[in-house]
C-alpha positions in Angstrom: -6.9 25.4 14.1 -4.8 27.4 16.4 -2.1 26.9 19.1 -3.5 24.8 22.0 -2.7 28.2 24.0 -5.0 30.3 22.0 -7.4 27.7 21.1 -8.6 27.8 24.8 -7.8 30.9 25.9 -11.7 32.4 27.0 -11.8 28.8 29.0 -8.6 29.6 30.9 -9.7 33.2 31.5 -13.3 31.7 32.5 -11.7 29.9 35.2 -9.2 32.3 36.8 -12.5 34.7 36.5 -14.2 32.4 38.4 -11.2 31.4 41.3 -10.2 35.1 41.4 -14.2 35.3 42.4 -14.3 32.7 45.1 -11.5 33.8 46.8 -12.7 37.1 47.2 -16.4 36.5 47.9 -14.8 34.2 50.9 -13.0 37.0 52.0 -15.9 39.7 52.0 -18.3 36.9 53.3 -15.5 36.9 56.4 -15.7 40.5 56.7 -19.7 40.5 57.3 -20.0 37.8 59.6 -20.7 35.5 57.3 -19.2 31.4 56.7 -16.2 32.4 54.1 -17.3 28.9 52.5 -20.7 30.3 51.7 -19.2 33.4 50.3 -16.9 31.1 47.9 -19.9 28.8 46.9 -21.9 31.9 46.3 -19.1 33.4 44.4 -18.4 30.3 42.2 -22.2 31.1 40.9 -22.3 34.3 40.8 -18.5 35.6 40.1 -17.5 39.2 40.9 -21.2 39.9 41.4 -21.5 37.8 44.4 -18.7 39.7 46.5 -20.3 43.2 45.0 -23.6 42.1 46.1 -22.5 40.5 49.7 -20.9 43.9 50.0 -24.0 45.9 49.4 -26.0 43.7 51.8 -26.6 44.0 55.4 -24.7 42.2 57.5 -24.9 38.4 57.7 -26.5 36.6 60.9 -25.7 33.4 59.5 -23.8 32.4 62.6 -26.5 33.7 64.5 -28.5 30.5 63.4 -30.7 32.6 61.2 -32.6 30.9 58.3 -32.8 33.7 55.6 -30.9 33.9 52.2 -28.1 35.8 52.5 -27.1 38.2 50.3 -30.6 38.8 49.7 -30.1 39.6 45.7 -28.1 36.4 45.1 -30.2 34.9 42.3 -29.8 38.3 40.1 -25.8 38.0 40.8 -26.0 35.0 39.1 -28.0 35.4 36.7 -26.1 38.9 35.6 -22.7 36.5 36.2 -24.0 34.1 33.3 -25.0 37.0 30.6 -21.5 38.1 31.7 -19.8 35.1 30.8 -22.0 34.2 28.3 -21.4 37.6 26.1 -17.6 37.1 26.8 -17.3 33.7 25.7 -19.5 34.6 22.2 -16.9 37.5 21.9 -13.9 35.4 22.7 
């Protein structure tokens, strides 16, 4: 058994991944018109994938009332997010 610091050290990276994540898919969900909540909650999914992807998109009409899912390639952000993490954590 390790230190208590080592022991858990691909959880603490793991979650400073994932809040370095939400903070900037809620500022690039800002930048294309989008609710900077729905580009943290997408980001908490989908990590640094969900800003790359909301940055690749068109630009949001969320606050336009429209009903579409926006960034349109969401689901394959997360999914590449959790073979990310996944891979990291075996290696780790």
């Amino acid at each position: 058994m390790g230190s208590s610091g080592t022991e858990y050290l691909g959880m603490y990276i793991t979650v400073g991944y994932t809040l370095i994540s939400m903070l900037i898919g809620g500022f690039v969900a800002a930048r294309k018109k989008d609710f900077a909540t729905r580009g943290v909650a997408v980001s908490m999914f989908a990590g640094l994938f969900g800003p790359l992807f909301m940055a690749l998109d068109q630009t949001s009409r969320a606050r336009e009332d429209a009903e579409d899912i926006w960034p349109a390639r969401g689901p394959e952000a997360v999914i590449l997010n959790v073979l990310l993490v996944s891979v990291f954590n075996y290696l780790v």
